[in-house]
Structures are given as C-alpha cells and as structure tokens.
C-alpha positions, 0 to 999 in steps of 0.5 A: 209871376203867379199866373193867378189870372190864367184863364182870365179875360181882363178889359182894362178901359185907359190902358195906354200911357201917353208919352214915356211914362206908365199910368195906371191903366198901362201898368194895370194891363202889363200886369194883368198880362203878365199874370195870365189874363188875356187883356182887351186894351181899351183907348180912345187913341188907338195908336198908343194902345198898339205900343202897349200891344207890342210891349205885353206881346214881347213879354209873350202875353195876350192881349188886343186892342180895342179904341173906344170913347167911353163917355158913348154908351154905344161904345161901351156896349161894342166894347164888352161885345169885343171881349165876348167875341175875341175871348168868350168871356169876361171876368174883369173889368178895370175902370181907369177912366173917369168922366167929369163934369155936372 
C-alpha cells in the first residue's frame, strides 16, 4: 500500500461485517487501516467489531473499537469524543450506515 493516510485518524460507522462475508464499512476499514490511518471501529455489535480488530492488528494496523446506535445523537457525540481522546484528532469520517423510515 501508499500509506496516503499515515497520520490519519478515520472513524468508520458500520465497520463490521456480519457472518463470513465483507461489507463495505469493513472493507472500508482494512483499508483505510492498511493505508496508515489509525481507525475508530464503530458497530452496534461490539463483538463483530472486536473480529475486525483482531484482523487489521495481525495485518499490523491501528485501529480500536467503539460500539454505538447511531440512530442516538448522544451516541454519535461519544463517539467523535471517543476519536478525539484516543487519537486527538479527527480527519475522516466514513458514514456507512443509513437510517431509514418517514
């Protein structure tokens, strides 16, 4: 890889994947990983988000977890407070999850 995103601090919302298979949020984060950002991995299920972790830290990225509801702004506020006090910073944020309804 580049390493375009050394120094980069990413929050990927969605990052883990359910079952065997690679959404976009985790495809999205092993990348980012893999170009040098430092990732916050936002799921609602915090124990498929812990998978991810384990496969970006054998690849020797950075990353840590995060589980949140995103449909709950005061989730969403913790969670970008989360990226500031682990990383100091914030550069990009990848919105993978859509929120549906009237």
């Amino acid at each position: 890889m580049t390493g375009r995103l050394a120094g980069k601090v990413a929050i990927v919302t969605g990052a883990a994947s359910v079952g065997s298979g690679v959404g976009n949020g985790k495809a999205t984060a092993i990348l980012f990983a893999r170009e040098g950002a430092s990732v916050l991995l936002v799921n609602r299920s915090e124990p498929h988000a812990r998978d991810l972790e384990r496969v970006i830290a054998a690849e020797g990225g950075k990353c840590s977890v995060f589980a949140a509801d995103v449909s709950q702004r005061e989730q969403v506020s913790r969670m970008v407070e989360a990226a500031m006090e682990r990383y100091g910073r914030l550069d990009i944020l990848h919105n993978n999850v859509g929120i549906g309804g009237p």
